[in-house]
C-alpha positions, 0 to 999 in steps of 0.5 A, a space after each residue: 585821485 579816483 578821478 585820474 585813476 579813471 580818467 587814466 582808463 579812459 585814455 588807454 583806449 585814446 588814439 594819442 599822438 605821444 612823444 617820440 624817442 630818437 631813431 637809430 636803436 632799432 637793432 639793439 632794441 631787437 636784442 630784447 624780448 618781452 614776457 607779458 602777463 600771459 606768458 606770450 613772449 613779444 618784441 620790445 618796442 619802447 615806442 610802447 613805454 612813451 604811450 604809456 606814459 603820455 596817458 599817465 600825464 593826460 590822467 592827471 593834466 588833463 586831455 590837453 597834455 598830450 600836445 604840451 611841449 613841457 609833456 612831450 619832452 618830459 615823456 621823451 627824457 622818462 623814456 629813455 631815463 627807463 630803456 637805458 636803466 633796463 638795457 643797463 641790467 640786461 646789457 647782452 640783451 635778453 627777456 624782460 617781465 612787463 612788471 619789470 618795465 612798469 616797475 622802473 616807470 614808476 621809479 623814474 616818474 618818482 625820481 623826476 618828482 611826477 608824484 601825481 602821475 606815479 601815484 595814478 599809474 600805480 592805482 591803475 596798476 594795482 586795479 588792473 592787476 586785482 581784475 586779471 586775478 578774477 579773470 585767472 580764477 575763472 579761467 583756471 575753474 573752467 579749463 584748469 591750469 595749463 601745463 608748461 613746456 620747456 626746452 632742455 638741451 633741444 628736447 621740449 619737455 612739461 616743467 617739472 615743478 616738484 624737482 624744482 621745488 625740491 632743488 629750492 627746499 634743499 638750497 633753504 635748508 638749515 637757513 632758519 625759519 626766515 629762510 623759505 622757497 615759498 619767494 623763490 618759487 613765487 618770483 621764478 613762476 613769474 618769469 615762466 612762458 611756454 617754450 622757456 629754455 631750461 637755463 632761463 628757469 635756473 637762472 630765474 631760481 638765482 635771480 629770485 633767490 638773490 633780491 631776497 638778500 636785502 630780506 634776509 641774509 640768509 638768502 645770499 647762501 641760498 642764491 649761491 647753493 642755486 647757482 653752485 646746483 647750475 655749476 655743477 651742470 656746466 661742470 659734471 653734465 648732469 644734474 647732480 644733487 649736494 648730497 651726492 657730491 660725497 662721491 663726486 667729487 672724488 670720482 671727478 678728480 682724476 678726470 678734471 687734472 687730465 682735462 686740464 692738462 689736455 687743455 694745456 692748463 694744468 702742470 702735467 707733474 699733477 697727474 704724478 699725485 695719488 688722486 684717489 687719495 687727495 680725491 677721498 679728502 674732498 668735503 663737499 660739505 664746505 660748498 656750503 659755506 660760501 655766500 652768493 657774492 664769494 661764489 660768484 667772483 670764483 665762477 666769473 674770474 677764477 675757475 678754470 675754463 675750457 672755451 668758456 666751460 668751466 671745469 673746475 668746482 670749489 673744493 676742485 679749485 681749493 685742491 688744484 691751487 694746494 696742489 700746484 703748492 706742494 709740487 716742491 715737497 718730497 715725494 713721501 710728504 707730497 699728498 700730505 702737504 696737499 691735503 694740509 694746504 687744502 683743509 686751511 683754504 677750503 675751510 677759510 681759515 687762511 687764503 691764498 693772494 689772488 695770484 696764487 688762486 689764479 695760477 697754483 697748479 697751472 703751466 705758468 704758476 704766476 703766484 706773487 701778489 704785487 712787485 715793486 721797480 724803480 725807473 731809471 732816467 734813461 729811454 732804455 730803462 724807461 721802456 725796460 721798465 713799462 716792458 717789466 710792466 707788461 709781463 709782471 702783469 700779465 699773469 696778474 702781478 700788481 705793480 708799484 712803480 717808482 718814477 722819481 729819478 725820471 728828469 723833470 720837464 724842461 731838464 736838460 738832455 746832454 745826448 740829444 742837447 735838448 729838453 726834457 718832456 718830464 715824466 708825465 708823457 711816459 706815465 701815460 703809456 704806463 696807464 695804457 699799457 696796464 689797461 692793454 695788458 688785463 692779466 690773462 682777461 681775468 681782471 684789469 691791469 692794476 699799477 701804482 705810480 710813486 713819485 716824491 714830493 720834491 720832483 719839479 714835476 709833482 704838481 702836474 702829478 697831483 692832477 694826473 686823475 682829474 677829468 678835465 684838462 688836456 687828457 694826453 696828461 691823465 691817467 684814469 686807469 693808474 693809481 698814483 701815490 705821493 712819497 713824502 718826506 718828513 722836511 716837508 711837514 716841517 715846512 708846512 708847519 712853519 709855513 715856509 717855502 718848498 723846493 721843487 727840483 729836477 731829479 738829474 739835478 739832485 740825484 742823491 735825493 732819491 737814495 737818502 732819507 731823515 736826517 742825511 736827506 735834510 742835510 742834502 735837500 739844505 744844500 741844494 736849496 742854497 745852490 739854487 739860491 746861489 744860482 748854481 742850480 738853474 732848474 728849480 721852482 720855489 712854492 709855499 709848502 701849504 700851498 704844495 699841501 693844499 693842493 695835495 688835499 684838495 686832489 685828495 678829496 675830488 679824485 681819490 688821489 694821489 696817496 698820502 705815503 710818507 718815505 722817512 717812517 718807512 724807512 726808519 722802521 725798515 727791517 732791511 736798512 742795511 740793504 737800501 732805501 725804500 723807494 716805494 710802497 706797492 699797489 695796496 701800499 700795505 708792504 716797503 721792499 728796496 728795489 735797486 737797478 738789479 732788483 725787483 722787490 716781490 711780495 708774497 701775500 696771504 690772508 689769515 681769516 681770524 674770525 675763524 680762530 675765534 672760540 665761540 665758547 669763550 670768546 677769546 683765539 684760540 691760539 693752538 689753532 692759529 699756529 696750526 693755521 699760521 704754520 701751514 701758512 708759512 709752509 705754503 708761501 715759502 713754497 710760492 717764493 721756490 715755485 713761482 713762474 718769474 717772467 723778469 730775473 730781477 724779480 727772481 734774484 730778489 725774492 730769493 734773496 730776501 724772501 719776504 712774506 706777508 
């Protein structure tokens, strides 16, 4: 290997006619800049990586290589196998180390099976790299080291490295002796030129912190103290250190509840609170015990912004979403009940539903998890429902739709004396209409469609998340979830035949289940038998179940749930029938035409409530913490922002809580 090593030298300086990348890239290639070994910033040009490469070969193949078709085109797909996988990390453009390059050419040498001509690029590397070390030392000996500029808010300024260090040290503190700033600071100087701007350096501090995680887990707190140290930049202005937030935080309060508000973002009854009280039981010391991946997902999706700023910091964001939940208590009890709501959210022993941390405390308090509808068989209550779709989901409610009633394909329709196109078309508009509507564009529209195992239509409902076919019938962004009766498991364990019907055929099918269902699906198949009943289709029930599975397994979908089991352990029998589950099929509500069945969600944390020094619960904290818990979704129910009545008439008919 010496040998291609060095023949690896020789071509470096050979004037080679390299394979060539397609044209047409040159303006997002412009994006991109470059950070060589010296510090000197350049352009990138991809047409670089292809020299590079064609080298690589002709140090193992031989100075023949250049002009093989096999080489030329294997450098071609290489190349771009590494432009796409570093525009893939940095797709908004930005800079990008010349290791970092290397790195992935020799990821996709290895990955392409040029183990002879990855193992020669990284020998040459590794000389190279032993080379400009001695030429660093002696140039260090002779001039010392020179002083880095960076830019900070327009102003070129030296690098101030013992603050940076500092910031480092601090974030490592109390993570254990594996945990140091030594990596840190060793990957962030690697990323340094003159001129760099002061956010490139912070963001370097959490991109070195954050590949340690792998290492240790340790650095996953670190990463997010580093980045919480440039939120609270974005947030106060100024840099401000974890020790001084004691005093911060108190002092920020009362300014981000009328920012809000100016902004048109917060309830004005917020500005009602004793700030300075809820303010003095803010503990900044709970900013610590997020992770790097906890801290982010708050900083990408949930902390309030103002034209992209954020104004909100962690325990801010706890006591906004507390607060906007105590805004029903008596005025007597009001800042107390913040204050409890507070502690259990900010010390993760109970978290609110994803809507409520979105919208708690703000002009449209959004604060219900999940909804559940059944559409009715008629154009108006098609498009009512894919209308009730649109506003649940806007401020970020989950929906579980239940479409059994919609008449099949081919059933008749007596207005218009013609045929049905069956529910599959309308499905597809409910698809598209959760991908239009992104909840306020804090995360994609998310609806689960259910449908029960006898529709006539459910066999093109299996294949709606397949990729291949005719995509005006597929759903790629909607969940489906099949509903099952306990009769077709008998079926498929007696290896008999199942009857698909039309549901404006067999409307009582929908509304019963058990042993009054079997009875009414028995008599229908002797109609149909009989000739009574035209529109209907017989299949064998494995057949129906195989391919259920087999969809199963190559989409993900549709779910298996099972109607008869839901509702005979329904608490609510004396209500309806449960039609559906909800998007996370975790709750049964009963939706009916005048009612939207709402589930209001929370999540006890029960590692937390567990006594380290015996190892059992500690049950006196759980009922503080299950308490509080009620108090708070109980409220959700009286202050929730209900964008549909039905909605409203049933969550305070029934008021469900999970």
């Amino acid at each position: 290997m010496q040998v291609a090593t060095e023949t690896l030298r020789v071509a470096t300086d050979a004037n080679l006619p390299p394979a060539e990348l397609p044209a047409g890239n040159e303006e997002r290639y412009a994006q991109y800049k470059v950070i060589r070994r010296n510090g000197a910033v350049v352009g990138f040009e991809p047409s670089k990586i292809v020299i590079a490469m064609t080298k690589a070969f002709i140090a193992v193949n031989g100075g023949t290589g250049a002009a093989s078709a096999r080489v030329r085109e294997q450098v071609t797909k290489l190349t771009e196998s590494v432009v796409s996988a570093l525009m893939r990390r940095h797709p908004s453009g930005g800079t990008l180390h010349i290791e970092d390059i290397q790195d992935q050419v020799e990821l996709a040498l290895m990955r392409e099976g040029e183990h002879n001509v990855a193992r020669a690029y990284v020998l040459y590397r590794e000389e190279r790299a032993r080379e400009r070390a001695k030429e660093r030392h002696l140039q260090d000996e002779i001039r010392g080291n020179t002083t880095i500029t960076v830019k900070d808010g327009g102003v070129a300024k030296p690098l101030d490295l013992a603050a940076i260090a500092a910031l480092v040290r601090d974030a490592c503190e109390g993570l254990g002796r594996d945990v140091g700033p030594g990596p840190i600071l060793q990957a962030m100087q690697r990323d340094l030129y003159d001129g760099v701007p002061m956010a490139e350096v912070r963001k370097s501090l959490v991109l070195a912190a954050r590949g340690l995680i792998e290492q240790d887990p340790g650095y996953s707190y670190v990463t997010a103290r580093l980045l919480l140290h440039t939120l609270r930049l974005e947030t106060l202005g100024e840099e401000v250190t974890q020790a001084e937030m004691h005093l911060r935080y108190a002092e920020y309060l009362p300014r981000f509840v009328e920012t809000g508000i100016e902004a048109g973002l917060l309830d004005e009854r917020l500005a009602n609170f004793d700030l300075k009280c809820l303010g003095a039981a803010l503990d900044a010391n709970r900013d610590l015990k997020f992770t790097y991946l906890g801290l982010q997902i708050l900083y990408d999706r949930y902390f309030l912004h103002v034209q992209g700023s954020r104004i909100e910091l962690p325990q801010i964001f706890f006591m906004r979403v507390a607060m906007g939940l105590a805004l029903n208590e008596t005025e007597d009890q009001r800042e107390a009940r913040a204050i409890e709501f507070y502690n259990v959210l900010s010390s993760f022993d109970f978290m609110s539903s994803t809507p409520t941390l979105f919208n708690s405390g703000t002009r449209r308090s959004q604060l219900a998890s999940c909804y559940l509808t059944t559409v009715s068989d008629d154009l108006d209550g098609i498009y009512e429902a894919i209308k009730e779709n649109a506003l649940l989901q806007k401020f970020a409610g989950g929906l579980g739709n239940d479409w059994t009633p919609v008449r099949a394909l081919g059933a008749h329709i007596k207005g218009t004396n013609g045929k049905s196109q069956g529910v599959v078309p309308f499905l597809k508009v409910v698809n598209d209409t959760a991908v239009a509507v992104n909840q306020g564009g804090k995360r994609k529209g998310a609806v689960c469609s259910y449908l029960e195992t006898w529709h006539l239509d459910i066999e093109e409902f299996l294949e709606l998340r397949k990729n291949t076919g005719d995509d005006r019938r597929r759903t790629h962004d909607m969940n489906t979830a099949n509903w099952v009766p306990d009769l077709f498991m008998k079926r498929v364990m007696e290896n008999g035949d199942w009857t698909l019907f039309s549901p404006s055929d067999v409307p009582d099918l929908h509304e019963k289940y058990g042993k009054a269902f079997e009875r009414a699906y028995l008599e229908y198949e002797r109609r149909a038998a009989t000739g009574e009943l035209k529109l209907y289709k017989k299949v064998p029930a494995t057949q129906l179940w195989r391919k259920m599975l087999s969809m199963l397994f190559e989409t993900g979908h549709p779910w298996i749930t099972f109607k008869d089991p839901c509702n005979i352990r329904s608490p609510q029998q004396h209500v309806g029938v449960v039609h559906s589950s909800n998007l996370c099929t975790e709750i049964t509500l009963n939706t009916g035409a005048d009612e939207i069945a709402v589930c209001n969600l929370g999540s006890v944390n029960m590692p937390a409530h567990l006594d380290t020094s015996t190892g059992r619960i500690d049950m006196e904290k759980l009922r503080r913490t299950v308490s509080t818990a009620m108090r708070m979704l109980d409220n959700v129910i009286d202050l929730n922002f209900y964008s549909v009545n039905k909605a409203r008439n049933s969550n305070f008919k029934h008021r469900p809580v999970g």
